[in-house]
C-alpha positions in Angstrom: 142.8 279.4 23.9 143.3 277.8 27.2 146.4 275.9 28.1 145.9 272.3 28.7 147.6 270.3 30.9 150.1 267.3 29.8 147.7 264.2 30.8 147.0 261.0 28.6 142.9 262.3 27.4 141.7 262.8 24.0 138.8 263.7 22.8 137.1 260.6 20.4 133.8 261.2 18.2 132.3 258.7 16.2 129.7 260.2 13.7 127.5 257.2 12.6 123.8 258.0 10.3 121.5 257.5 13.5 123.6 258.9 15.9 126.8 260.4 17.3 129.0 258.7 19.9 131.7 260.7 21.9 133.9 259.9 24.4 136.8 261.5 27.0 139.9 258.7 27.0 142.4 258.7 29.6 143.9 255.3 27.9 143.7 254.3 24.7 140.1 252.0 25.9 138.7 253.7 29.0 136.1 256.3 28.7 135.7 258.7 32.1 132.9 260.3 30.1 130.5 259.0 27.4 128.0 260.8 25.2 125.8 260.4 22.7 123.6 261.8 20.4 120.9 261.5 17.4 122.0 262.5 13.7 119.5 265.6 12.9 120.2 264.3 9.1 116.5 265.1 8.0 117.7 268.9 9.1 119.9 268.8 6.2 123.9 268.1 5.9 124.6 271.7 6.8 122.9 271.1 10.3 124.6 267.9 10.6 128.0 269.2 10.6 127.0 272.4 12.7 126.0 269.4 15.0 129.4 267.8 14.9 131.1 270.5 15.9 129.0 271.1 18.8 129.5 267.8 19.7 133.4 268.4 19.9 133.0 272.0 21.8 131.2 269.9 24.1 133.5 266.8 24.8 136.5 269.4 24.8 134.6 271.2 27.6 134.7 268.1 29.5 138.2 267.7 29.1 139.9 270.6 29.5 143.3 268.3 29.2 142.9 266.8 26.3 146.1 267.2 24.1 143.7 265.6 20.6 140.8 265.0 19.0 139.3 262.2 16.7 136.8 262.2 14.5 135.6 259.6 12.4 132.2 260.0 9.7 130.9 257.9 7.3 131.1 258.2 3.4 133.7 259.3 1.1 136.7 260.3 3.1 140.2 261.7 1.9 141.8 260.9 4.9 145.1 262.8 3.7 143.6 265.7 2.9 141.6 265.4 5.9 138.1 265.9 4.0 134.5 264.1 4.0 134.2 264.0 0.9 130.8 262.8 0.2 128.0 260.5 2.2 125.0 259.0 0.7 122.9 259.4 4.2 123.9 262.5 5.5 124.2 264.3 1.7 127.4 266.9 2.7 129.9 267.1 0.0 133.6 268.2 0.8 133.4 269.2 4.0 137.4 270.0 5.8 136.3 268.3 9.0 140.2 268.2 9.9 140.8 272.2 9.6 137.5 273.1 10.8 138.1 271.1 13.9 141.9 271.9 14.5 140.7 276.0 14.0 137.8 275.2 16.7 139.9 273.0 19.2 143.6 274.4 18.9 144.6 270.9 18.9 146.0 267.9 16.4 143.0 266.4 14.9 142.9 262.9 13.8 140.9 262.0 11.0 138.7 259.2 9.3 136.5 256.8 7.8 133.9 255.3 10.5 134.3 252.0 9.4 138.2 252.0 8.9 138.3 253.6 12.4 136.5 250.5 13.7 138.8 248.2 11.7 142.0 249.7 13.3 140.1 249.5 16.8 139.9 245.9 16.2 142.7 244.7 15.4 144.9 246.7 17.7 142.4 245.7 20.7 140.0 243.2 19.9 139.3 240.3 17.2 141.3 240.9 14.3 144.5 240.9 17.1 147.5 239.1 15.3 146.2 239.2 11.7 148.1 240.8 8.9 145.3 240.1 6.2 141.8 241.4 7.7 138.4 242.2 6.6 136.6 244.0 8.7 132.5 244.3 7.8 130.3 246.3 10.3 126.3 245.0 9.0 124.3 247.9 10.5 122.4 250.8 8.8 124.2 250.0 5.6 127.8 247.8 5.0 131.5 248.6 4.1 134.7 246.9 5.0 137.8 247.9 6.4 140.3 246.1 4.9 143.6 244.9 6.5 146.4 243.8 3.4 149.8 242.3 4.8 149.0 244.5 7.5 148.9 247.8 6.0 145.0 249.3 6.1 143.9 250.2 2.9 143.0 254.1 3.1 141.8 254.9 -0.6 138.8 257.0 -0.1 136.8 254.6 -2.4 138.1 251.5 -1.4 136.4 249.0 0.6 132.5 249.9 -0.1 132.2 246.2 -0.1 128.3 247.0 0.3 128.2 247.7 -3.1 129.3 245.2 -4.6 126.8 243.1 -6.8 125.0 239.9 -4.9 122.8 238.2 -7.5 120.0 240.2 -6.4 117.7 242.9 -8.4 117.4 244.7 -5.3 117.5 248.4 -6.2 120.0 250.1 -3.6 120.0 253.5 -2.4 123.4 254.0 -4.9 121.7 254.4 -7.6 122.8 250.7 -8.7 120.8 247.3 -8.8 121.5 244.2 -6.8 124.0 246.1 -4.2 124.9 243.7 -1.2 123.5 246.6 1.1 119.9 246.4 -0.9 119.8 243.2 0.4 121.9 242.3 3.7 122.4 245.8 5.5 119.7 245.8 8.5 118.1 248.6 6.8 117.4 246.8 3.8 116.4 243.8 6.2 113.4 245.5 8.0 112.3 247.4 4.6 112.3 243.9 2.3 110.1 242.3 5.4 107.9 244.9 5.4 107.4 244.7 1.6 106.3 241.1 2.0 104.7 241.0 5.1 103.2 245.1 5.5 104.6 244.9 9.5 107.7 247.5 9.8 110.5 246.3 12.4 113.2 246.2 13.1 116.3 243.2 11.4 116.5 242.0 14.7 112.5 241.4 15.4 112.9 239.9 11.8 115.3 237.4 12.9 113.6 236.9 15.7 110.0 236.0 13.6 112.6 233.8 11.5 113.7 231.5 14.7 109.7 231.1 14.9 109.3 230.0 10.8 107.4 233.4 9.9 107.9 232.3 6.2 108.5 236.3 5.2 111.4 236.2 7.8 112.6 232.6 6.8 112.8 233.8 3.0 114.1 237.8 4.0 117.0 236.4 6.2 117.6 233.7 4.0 118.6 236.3 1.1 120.2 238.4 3.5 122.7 235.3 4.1 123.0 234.0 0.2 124.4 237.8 -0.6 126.9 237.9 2.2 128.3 234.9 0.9 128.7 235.2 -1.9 129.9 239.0 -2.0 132.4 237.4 1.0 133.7 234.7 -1.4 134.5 237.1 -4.3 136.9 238.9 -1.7 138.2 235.7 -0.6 139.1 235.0 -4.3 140.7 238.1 -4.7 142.4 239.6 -1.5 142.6 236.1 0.5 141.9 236.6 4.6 143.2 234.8 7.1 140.1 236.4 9.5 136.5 238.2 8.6 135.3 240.1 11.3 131.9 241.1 11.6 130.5 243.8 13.8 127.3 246.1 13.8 123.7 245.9 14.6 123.3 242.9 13.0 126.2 240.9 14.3 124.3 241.1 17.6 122.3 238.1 15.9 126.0 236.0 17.1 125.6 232.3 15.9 122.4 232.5 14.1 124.3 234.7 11.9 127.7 233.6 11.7 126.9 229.9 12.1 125.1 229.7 8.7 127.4 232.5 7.4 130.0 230.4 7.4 128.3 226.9 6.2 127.3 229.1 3.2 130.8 230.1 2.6 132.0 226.9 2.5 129.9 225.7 0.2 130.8 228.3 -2.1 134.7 228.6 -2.0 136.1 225.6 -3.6 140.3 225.7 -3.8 140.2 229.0 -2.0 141.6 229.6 1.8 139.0 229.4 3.7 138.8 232.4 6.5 137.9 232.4 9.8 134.6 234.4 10.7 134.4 235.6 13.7 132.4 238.2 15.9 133.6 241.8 17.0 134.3 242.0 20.4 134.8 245.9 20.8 130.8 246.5 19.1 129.2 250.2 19.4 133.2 251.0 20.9 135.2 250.1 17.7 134.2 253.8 16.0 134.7 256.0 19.2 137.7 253.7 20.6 139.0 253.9 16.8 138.7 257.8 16.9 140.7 257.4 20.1 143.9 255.8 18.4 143.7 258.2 15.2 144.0 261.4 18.0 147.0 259.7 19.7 148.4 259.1 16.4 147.8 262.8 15.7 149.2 264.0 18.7 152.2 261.5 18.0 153.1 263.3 14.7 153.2 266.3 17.1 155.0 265.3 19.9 156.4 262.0 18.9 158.2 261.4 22.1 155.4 262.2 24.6 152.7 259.3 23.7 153.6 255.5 23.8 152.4 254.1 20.5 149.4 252.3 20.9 148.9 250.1 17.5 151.1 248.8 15.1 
């Protein structure tokens, strides 16, 4: 193992479905190097995590100084015991991301969910700054929450699979369950319920693009994409009560034509309940790999407490 030398990098990989972003950080938000590359999921999960270690060999070769590594996947993950436990795209089961890393790398290894990475990223550095009580709700291939509770994340390796929650829709979902917000809202589900009622596959954003022009498929898909958000948003209002929702993925990228009616429909709903503030992400495809970035500081911290400023509260 070669020595390293005692600068500021880490190594930051953000495993997502579609693809796999990595980055070199010499601070906790600037990147001197930037990778990425496509999931190889239809390979099979074995492959997939093969990949994801090659990914890491190959960041760490760019940075020979870099004192940690983060990695962040989506699914099931025991963050304490440092295993992914299960995802519904990719199909491994229990794999011990954190040993097999720390064995490969000869450094501390932080290690996470890809959504609760994001949700750290943003409220250390971008829109959930100054909150105590956060939900954080990526809308991309599929939809969880990182959730943010008198300002302690929640970390239970089921908790927060706010996607799956039911949104008064008979929508089968990939779970195995009926009526899943995710069967509905996630852009996935978007494209593949437009396609069922008009026969043209495209993309959620081309979708909402057809709906700006009254393409009555679009109108009516976007329109139930909307009614399950809110609703599925209000029961976690009634029960967890946040001052701020932040929304981020793919489909955020829709900005006001999203959020806009978002929150009208929320209103309408909640009637003595606080209503939140629901606002955009500001850190976007960054939140997972800048995310990674402040779990490998924090890993390196538990090392060598005195040697790295803390970054996040």
């Amino acid at each position: 193992m070669s020595t390293r030398t005692s600068g500021d990098a880490v190594v930051a990989l953000d495993v997502g479905g579609t693809a796999m972003k990595g980055v070199v950080l010499d601070t906790t938000t600037h990147a001197r190097e930037a990778r990425r590359w496509e999931t190889r999921r239809e390979q099979g999960p074995e492959a997939v995590v093969a990949q994801v270690l090659g990914a890491v060999d190959e960041l760490c070769a760019l940075a020979p100084d870099a004192r940690a590594v983060g990695l962040v996947v989506p699914g099931v993950v025991d963050e304490g015991t440092g295993v992914a436990v299960y995802s519904e795209n990719i199909e491994w089961r229990d794999v011990p991301f954190r040993r097999l890393v720390a064995e490969r790398t000869g450094l501390p290894v932080g290690f996470g969910h890809d959504v609760r990475a994001g949700g750290l990223a943003e409220r250390a550095l971008g829109a959930a700054a100054g909150c105590d009580d956060v939900l954080f709700v990526p809308i991309g291939t599929g939809i969880s929450g990182a959730m943010f509770v008198d300002g302690r994340l929640v970390q239970h390796p089921y908790a927060g699979e706010i996607g799956h929650v039911h949104a008064g829709f008979d929508e089968p979902c990939a779970c195995g369950a009926v009526g899943c917000l995710e069967a509905v809202a996630s852009g996935a589900a978007i494209s593949r319920r437009y396609a069922a009622r008009a026969g043209d596959a495209v993309p959620a954003e081309e979708v909402l693009r057809r709906a700006g022009h009254e393409d009555a498929a679009a109108v009516a898909v976007w329109d139930d994409a909307l009614d399950a958000l809110a609703r599925v948003l209000t029961t976690y209002v009634s029960i967890l009560a946040p001052q701020r929702i932040v929304v981020g993925g793919g489909v955020s990228r829709a900005g006001e034509r999203l959020l806009g009616p978002l929150r009208a429909r929320l209103r309408d709903l909640l009637v003595w309940q606080q209503e939140p503030e629901v606002v955009p992400a500001v850190l976007a495809d960054e939140a997972g790999s800048l995310g990674a970035g402040l779990l490998a500081r924090r890993a390196l911290a538990r090392t060598t407490p005195t040697d790295v400023p803390r970054q996040e509260r």
